[in-house]
MDAnalysis code that builds the backbone (N, CA, C; Angstrom):
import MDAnalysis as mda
import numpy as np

u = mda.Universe.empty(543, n_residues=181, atom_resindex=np.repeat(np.arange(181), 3), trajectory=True)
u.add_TopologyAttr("name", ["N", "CA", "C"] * 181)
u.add_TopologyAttr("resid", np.arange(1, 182))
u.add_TopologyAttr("resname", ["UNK", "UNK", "UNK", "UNK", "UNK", "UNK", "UNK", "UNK", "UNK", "UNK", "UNK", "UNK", "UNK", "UNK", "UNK", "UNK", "UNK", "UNK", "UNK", "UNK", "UNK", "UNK", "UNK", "UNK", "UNK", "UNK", "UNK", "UNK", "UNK", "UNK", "UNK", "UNK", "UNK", "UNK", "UNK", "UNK", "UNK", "UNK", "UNK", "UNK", "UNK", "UNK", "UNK", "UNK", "UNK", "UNK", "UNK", "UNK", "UNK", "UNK", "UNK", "UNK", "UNK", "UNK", "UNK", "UNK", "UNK", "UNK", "UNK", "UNK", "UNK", "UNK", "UNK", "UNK", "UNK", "UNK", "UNK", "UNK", "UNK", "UNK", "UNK", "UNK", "UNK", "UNK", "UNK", "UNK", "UNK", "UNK", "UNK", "UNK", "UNK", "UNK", "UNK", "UNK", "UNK", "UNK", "UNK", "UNK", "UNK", "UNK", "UNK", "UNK", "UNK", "UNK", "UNK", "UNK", "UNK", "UNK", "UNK", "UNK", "UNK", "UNK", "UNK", "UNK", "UNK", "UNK", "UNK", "UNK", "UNK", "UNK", "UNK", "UNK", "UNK", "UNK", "UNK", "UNK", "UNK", "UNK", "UNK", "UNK", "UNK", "UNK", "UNK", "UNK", "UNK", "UNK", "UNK", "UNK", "UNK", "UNK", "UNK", "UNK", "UNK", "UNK", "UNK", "UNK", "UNK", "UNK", "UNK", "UNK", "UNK", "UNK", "UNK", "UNK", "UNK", "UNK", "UNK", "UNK", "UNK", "UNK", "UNK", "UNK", "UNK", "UNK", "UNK", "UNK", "UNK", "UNK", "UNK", "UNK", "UNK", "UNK", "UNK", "UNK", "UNK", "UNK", "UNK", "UNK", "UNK", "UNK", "UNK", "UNK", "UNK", "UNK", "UNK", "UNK", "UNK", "UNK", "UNK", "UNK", "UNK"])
u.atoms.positions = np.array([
    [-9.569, -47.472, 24.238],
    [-10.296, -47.047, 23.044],
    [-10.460, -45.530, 23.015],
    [-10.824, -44.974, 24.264],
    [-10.627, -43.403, 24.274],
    [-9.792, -42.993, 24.104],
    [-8.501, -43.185, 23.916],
    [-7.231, -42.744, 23.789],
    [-6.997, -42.579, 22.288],
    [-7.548, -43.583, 21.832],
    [-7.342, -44.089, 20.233],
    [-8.009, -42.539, 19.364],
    [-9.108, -42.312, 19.940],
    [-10.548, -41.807, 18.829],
    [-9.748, -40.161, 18.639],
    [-8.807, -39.781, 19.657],
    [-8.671, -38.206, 19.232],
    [-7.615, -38.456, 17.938],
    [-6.797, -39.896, 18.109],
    [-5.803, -39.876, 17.142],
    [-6.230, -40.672, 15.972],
    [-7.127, -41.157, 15.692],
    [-8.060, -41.567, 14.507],
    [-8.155, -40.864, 13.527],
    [-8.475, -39.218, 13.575],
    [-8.749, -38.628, 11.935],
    [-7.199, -38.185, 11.817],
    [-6.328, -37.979, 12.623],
    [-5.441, -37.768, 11.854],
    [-4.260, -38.613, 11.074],
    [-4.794, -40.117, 12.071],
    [-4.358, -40.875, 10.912],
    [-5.059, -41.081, 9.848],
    [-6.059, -40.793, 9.498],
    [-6.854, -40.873, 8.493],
    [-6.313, -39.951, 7.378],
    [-6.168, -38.872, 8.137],
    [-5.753, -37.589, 7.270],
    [-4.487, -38.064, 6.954],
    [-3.383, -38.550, 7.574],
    [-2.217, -39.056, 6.902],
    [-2.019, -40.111, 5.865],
    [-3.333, -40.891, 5.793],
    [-3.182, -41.783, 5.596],
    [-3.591, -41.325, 3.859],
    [-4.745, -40.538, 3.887],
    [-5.118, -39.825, 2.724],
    [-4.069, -39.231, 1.910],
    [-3.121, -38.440, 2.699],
    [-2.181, -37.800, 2.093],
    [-0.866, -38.430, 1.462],
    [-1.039, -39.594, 1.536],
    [0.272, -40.548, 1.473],
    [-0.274, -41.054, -0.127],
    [-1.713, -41.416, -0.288],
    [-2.693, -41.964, -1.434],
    [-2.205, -40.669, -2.477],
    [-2.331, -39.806, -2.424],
    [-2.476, -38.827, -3.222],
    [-1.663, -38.583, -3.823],
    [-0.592, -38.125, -5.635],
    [0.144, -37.988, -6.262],
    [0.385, -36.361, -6.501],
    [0.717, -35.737, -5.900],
    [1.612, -34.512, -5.744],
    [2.225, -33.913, -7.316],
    [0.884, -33.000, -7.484],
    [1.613, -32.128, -8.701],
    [2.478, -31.339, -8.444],
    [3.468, -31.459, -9.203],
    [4.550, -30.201, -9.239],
    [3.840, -28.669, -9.727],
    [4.638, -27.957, -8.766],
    [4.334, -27.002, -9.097],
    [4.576, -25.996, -10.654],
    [3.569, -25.958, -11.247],
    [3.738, -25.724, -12.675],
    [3.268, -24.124, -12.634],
    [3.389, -23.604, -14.132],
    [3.553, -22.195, -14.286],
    [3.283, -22.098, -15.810],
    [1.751, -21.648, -16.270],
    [1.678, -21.225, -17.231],
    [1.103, -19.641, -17.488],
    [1.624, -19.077, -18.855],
    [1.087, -18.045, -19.381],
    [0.123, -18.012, -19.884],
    [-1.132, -17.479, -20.193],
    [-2.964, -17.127, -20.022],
    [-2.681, -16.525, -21.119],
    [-3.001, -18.077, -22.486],
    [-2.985, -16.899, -23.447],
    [-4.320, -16.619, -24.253],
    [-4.554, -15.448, -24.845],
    [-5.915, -14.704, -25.095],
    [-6.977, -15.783, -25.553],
    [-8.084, -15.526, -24.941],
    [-9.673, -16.409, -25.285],
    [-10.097, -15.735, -26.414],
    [-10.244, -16.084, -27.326],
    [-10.578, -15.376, -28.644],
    [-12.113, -14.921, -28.745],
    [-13.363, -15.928, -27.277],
    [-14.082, -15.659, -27.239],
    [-14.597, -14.580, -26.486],
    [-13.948, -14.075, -25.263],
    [-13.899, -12.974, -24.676],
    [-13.895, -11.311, -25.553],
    [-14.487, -10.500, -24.896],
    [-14.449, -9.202, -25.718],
    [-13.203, -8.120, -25.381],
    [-11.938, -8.733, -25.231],
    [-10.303, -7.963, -24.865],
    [-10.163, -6.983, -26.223],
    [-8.956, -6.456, -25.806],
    [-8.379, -5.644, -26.827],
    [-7.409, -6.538, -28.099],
    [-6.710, -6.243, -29.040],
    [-6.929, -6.834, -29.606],
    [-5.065, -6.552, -30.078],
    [-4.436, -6.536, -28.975],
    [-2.835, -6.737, -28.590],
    [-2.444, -8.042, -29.499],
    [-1.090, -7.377, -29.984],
    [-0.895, -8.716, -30.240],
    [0.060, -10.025, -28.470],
    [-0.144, -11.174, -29.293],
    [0.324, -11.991, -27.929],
    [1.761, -11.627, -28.026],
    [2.119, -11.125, -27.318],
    [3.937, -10.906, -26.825],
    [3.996, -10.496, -25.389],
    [5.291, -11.759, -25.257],
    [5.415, -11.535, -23.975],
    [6.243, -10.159, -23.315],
    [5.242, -9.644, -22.455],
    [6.160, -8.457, -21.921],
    [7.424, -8.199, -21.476],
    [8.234, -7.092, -21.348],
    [9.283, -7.290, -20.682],
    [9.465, -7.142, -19.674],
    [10.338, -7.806, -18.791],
    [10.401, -7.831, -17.718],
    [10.918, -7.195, -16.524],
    [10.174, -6.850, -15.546],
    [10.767, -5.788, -14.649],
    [11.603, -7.169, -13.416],
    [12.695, -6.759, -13.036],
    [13.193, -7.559, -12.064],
    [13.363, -6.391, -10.481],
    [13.461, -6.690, -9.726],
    [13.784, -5.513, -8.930],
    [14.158, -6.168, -7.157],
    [15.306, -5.519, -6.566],
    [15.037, -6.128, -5.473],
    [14.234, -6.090, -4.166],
    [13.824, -6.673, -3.233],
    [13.112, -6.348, -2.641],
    [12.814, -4.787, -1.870],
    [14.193, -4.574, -2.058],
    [14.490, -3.169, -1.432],
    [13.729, -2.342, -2.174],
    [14.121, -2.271, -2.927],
    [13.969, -1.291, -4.520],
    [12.001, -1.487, -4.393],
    [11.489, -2.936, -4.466],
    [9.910, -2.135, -4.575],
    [9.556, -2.183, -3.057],
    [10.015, -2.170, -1.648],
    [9.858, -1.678, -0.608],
    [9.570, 0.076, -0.857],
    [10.664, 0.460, -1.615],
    [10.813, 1.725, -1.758],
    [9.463, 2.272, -2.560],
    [8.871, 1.733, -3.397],
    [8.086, 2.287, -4.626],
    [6.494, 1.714, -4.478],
    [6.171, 0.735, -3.032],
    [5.250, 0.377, -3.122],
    [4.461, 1.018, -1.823],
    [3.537, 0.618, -1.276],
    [3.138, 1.193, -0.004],
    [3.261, 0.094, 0.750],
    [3.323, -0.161, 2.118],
    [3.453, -1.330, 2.771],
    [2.086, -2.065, 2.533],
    [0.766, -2.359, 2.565],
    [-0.107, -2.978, 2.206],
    [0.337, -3.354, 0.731],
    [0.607, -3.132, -0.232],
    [0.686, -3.406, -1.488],
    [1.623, -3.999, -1.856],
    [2.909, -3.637, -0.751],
    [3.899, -4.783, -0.863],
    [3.988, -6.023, 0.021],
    [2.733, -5.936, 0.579],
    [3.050, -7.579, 1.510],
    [1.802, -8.310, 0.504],
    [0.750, -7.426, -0.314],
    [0.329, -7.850, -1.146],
    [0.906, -8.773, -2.738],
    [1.623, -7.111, -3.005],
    [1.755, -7.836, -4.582],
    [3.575, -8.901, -4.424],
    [4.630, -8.239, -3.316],
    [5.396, -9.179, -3.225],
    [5.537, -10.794, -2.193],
    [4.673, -10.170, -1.114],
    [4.253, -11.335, -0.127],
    [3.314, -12.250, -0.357],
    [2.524, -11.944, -0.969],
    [1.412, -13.041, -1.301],
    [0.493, -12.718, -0.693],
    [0.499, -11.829, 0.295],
    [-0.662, -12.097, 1.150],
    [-2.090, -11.414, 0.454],
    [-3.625, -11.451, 1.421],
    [-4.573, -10.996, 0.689],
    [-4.946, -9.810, 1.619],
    [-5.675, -9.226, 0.554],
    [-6.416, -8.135, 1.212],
    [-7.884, -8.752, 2.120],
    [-8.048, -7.839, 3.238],
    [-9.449, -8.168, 3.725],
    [-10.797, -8.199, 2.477],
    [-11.162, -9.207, 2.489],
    [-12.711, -9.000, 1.698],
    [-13.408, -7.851, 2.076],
    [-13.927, -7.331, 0.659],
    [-14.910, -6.301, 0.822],
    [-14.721, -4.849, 1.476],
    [-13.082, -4.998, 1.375],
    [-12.351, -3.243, 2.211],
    [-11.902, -2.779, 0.676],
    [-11.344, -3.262, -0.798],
    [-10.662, -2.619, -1.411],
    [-11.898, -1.926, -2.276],
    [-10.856, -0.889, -3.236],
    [-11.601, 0.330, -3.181],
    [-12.202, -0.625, -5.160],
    [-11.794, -0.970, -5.673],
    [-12.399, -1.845, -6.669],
    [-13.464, -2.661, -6.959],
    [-13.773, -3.599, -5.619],
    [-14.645, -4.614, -5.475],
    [-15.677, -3.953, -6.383],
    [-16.454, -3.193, -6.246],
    [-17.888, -2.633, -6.881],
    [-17.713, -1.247, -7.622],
    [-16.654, -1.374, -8.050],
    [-16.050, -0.184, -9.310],
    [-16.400, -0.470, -10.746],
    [-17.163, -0.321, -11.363],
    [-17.622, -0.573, -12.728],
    [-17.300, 0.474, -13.664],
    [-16.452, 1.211, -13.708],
    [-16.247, 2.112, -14.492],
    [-15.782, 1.626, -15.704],
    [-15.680, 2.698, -16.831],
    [-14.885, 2.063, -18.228],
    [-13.557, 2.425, -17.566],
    [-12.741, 1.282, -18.446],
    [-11.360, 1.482, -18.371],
    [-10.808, -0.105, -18.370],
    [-9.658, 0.064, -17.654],
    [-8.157, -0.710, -17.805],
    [-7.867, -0.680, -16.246],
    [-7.858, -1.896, -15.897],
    [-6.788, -2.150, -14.809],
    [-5.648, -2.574, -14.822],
    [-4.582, -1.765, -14.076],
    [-3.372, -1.964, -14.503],
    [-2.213, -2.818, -13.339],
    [-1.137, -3.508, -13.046],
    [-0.467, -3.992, -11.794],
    [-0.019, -2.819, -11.960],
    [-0.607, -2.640, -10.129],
    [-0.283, -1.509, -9.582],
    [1.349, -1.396, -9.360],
    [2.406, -2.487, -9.235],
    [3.535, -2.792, -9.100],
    [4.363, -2.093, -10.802],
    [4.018, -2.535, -11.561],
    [4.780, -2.405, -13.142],
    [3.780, -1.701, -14.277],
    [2.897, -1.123, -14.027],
    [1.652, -0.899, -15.163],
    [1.020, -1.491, -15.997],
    [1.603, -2.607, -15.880],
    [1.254, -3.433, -16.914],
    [-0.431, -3.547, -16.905],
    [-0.813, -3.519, -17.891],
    [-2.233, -3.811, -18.152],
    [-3.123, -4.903, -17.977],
    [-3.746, -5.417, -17.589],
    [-4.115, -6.845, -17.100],
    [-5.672, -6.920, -17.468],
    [-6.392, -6.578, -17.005],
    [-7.952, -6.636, -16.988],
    [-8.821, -5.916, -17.892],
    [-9.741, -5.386, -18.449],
    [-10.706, -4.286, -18.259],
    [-11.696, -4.367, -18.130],
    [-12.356, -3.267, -18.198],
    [-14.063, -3.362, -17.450],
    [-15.231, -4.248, -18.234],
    [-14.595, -4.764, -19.609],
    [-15.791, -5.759, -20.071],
    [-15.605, -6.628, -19.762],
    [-14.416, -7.392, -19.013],
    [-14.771, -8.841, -18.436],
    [-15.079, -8.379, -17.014],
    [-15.123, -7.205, -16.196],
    [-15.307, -7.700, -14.945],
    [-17.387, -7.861, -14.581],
    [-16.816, -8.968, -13.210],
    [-18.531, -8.730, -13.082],
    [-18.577, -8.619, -11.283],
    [-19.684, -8.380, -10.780],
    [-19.869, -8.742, -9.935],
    [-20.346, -10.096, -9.175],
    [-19.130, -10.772, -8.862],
    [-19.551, -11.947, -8.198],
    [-19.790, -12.210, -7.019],
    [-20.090, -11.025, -6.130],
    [-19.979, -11.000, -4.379],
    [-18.859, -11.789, -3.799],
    [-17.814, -12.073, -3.741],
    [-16.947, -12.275, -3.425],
    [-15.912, -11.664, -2.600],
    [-16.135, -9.830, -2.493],
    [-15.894, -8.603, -2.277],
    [-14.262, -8.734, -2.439],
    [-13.858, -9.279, -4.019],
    [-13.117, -8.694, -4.408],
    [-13.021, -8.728, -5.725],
    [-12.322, -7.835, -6.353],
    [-12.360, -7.650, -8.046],
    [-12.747, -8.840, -8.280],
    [-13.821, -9.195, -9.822],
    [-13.903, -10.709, -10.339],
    [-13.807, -9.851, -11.876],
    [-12.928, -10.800, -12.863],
    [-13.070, -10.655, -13.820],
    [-12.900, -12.658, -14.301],
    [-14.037, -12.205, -15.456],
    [-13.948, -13.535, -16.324],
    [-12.585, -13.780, -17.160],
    [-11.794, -12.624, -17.832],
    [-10.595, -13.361, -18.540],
    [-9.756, -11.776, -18.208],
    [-8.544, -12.430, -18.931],
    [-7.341, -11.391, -19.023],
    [-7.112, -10.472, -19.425],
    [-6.449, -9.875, -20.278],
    [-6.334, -8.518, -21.308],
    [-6.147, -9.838, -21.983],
    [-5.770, -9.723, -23.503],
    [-5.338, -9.907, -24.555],
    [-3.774, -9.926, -24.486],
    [-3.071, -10.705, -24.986],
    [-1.719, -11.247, -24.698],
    [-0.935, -11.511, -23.482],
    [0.115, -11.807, -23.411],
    [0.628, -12.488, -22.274],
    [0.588, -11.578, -20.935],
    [-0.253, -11.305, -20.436],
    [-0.386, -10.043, -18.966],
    [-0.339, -11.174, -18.003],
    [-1.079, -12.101, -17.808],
    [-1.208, -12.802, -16.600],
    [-0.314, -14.127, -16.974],
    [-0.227, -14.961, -15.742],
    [1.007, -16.128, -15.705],
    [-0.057, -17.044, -14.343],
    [-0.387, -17.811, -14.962],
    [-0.868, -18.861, -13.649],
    [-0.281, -19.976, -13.332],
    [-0.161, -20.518, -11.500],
    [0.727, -21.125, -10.735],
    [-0.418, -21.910, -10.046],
    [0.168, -23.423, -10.394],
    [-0.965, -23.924, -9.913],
    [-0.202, -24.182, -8.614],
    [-0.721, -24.077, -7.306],
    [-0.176, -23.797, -5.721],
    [0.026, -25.690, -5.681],
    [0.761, -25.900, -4.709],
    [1.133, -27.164, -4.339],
    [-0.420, -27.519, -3.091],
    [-0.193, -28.698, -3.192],
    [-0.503, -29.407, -1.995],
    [-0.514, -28.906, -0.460],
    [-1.501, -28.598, 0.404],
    [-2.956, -28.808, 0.088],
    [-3.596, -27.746, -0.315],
    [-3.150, -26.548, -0.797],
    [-3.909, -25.549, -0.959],
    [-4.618, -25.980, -2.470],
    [-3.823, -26.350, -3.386],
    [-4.359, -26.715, -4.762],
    [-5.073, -25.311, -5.216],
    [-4.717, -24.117, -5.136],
    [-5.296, -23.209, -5.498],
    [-4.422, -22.959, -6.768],
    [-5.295, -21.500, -7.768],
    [-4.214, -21.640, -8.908],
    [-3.798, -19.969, -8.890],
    [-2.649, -19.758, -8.672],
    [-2.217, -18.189, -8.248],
    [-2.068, -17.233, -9.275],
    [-2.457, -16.420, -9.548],
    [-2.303, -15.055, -10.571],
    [-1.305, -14.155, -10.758],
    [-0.661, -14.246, -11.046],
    [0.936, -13.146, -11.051],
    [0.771, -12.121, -11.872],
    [1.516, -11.495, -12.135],
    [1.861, -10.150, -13.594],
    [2.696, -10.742, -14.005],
    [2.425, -10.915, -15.529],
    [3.826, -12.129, -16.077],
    [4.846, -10.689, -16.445],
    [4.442, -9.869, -16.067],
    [5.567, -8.739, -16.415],
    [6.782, -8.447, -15.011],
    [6.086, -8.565, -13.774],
    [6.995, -8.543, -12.452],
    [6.850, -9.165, -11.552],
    [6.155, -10.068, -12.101],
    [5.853, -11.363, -11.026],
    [5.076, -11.345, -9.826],
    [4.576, -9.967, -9.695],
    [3.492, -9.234, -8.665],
    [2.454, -10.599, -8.423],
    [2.160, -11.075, -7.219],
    [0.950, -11.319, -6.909],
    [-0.250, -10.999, -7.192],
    [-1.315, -11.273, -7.645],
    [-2.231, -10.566, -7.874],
    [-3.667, -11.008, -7.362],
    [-4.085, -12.427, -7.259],
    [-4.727, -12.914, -6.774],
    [-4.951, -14.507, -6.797],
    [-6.093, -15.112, -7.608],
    [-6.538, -16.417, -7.468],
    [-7.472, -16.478, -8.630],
    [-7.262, -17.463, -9.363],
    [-8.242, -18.164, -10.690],
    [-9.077, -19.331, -9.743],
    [-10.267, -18.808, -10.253],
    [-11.327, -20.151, -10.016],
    [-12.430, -21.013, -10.531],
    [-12.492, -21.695, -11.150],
    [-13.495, -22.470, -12.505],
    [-14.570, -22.193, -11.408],
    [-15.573, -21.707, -11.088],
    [-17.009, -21.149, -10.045],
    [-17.714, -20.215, -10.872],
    [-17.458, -19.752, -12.066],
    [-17.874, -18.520, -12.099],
    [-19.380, -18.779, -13.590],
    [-19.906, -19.900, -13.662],
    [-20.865, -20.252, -14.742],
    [-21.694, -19.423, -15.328],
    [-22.034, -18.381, -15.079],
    [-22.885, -17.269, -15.152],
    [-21.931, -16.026, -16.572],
    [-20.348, -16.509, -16.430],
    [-19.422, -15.770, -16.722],
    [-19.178, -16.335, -18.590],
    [-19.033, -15.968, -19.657],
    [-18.364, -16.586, -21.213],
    [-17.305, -17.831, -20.583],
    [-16.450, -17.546, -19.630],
    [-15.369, -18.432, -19.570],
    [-15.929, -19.713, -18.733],
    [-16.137, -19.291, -17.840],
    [-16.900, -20.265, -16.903],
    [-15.595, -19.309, -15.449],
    [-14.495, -19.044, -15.293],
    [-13.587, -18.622, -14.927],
    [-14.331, -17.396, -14.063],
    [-13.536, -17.341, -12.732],
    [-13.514, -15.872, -11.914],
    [-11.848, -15.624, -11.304],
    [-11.610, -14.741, -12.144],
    [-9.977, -14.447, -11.456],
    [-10.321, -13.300, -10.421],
    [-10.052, -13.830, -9.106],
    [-10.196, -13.074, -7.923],
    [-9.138, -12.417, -7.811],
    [-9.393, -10.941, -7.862],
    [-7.920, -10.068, -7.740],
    [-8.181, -8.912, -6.625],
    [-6.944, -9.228, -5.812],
    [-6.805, -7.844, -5.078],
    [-6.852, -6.478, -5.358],
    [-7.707, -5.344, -4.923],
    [-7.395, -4.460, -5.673],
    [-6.642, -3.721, -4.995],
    [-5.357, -3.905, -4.163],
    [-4.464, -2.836, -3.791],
    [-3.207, -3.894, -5.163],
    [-3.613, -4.448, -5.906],
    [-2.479, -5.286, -6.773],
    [-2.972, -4.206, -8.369],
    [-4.120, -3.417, -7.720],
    [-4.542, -2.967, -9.514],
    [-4.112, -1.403, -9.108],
    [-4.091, -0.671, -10.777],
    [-4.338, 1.019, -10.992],
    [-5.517, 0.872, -12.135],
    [-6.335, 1.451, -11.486],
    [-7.409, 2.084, -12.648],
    [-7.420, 2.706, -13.340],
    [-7.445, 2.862, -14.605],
    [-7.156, 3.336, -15.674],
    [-8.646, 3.665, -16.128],
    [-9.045, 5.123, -16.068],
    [-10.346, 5.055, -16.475],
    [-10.229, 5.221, -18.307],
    [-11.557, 5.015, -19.040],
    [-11.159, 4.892, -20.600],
    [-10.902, 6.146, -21.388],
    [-11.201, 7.188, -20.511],
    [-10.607, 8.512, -21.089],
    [-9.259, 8.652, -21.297],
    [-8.348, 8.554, -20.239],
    [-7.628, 7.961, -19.540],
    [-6.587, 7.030, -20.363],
    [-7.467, 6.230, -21.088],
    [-6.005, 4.857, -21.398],
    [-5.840, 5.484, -22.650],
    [-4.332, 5.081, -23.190],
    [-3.847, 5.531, -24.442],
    [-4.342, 4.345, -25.748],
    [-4.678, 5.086, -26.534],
    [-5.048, 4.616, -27.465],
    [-3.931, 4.131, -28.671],
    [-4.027, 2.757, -29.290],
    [-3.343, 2.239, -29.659],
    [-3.191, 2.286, -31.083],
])
């Protein structure tokens, strides 16, 4: 019987995982909340930067490229954004593309960027992650940059939504700063 009990939860755990129906991995574009206070773009999808790995090795910094092309995350509560409230525009630091600005972000202690919604037209692209992470991933629908993580947690927020974003994945654009349209 002692032999049995260390191998018990993981048949359990297999046994769970066998029950369960496996979403494919899907991929949609985030298009504008009409209730949110964004700019007022029309929806078109951006164009697209392709590039090879070489090419943004060359143009990125190594943190930013194991970020925005590796996936990986930044340490909580080290990037220089987390508690940046300034006016402006955040931009993927990878392609410029415009993504965020300072009226959806909030502070959610999380110690990293939180914003409630997107820019206004097609900027972001969400990936809902496979099995078991089930997380839902944030890209630049303009270069496919990594950017962070969407999470329905955020109730306090218009959307209910907190898109957790790295900020070595952003450029700040303060509102002096952004070009006017």
């Amino acid at each position: 019987m002692k032999r049995l009990l260390p191998i018990l939860p993981l048949t359990l755990l297999l046994a769970a995982c066998e029950n369960q129906t496996s979403t494919p991995l899907t991929s949609v574009t985030v298009p504008h909340n009409p209730s949110t206070p964004t700019s007022t773009e029309p929806a078109t999808m951006p164009e697209k930067i392709e590039k090879t790995a070489a090419e943004w090795k060359s143009t990125l910094t190594p943190q930013q490229f194991l970020v925005l092309r590796q996936k990986h995350t930044e340490r909580a509560f080290t990037g220089e954004y987390d508690e940046k409230f300034d006016h402006g525009t955040y931009a993927c630091a990878a392609c410029g593309a415009e993504l965020f600005t300072s009226e959806t972000k909030f502070n959610s202690g999380c110690g990293w960027p939180a914003f409630y919604a997107a820019k206004a037209g097609n900027t972001v692209k969400l990936t809902r992650e496979p099995a078991p992470d089930t997380r839902t991933e944030v890209t630049c629908a303009r270069c496919d940059s990594h950017l962070g993580h969407i999470f329905d947690d955020a109730p306090q927020t218009p959307t209910g939504q907190r898109y957790c974003i790295n900020s070595v994945s952003l450029k700040f654009i303060p509102a002096a700063a952004t070009p006017k349209k």
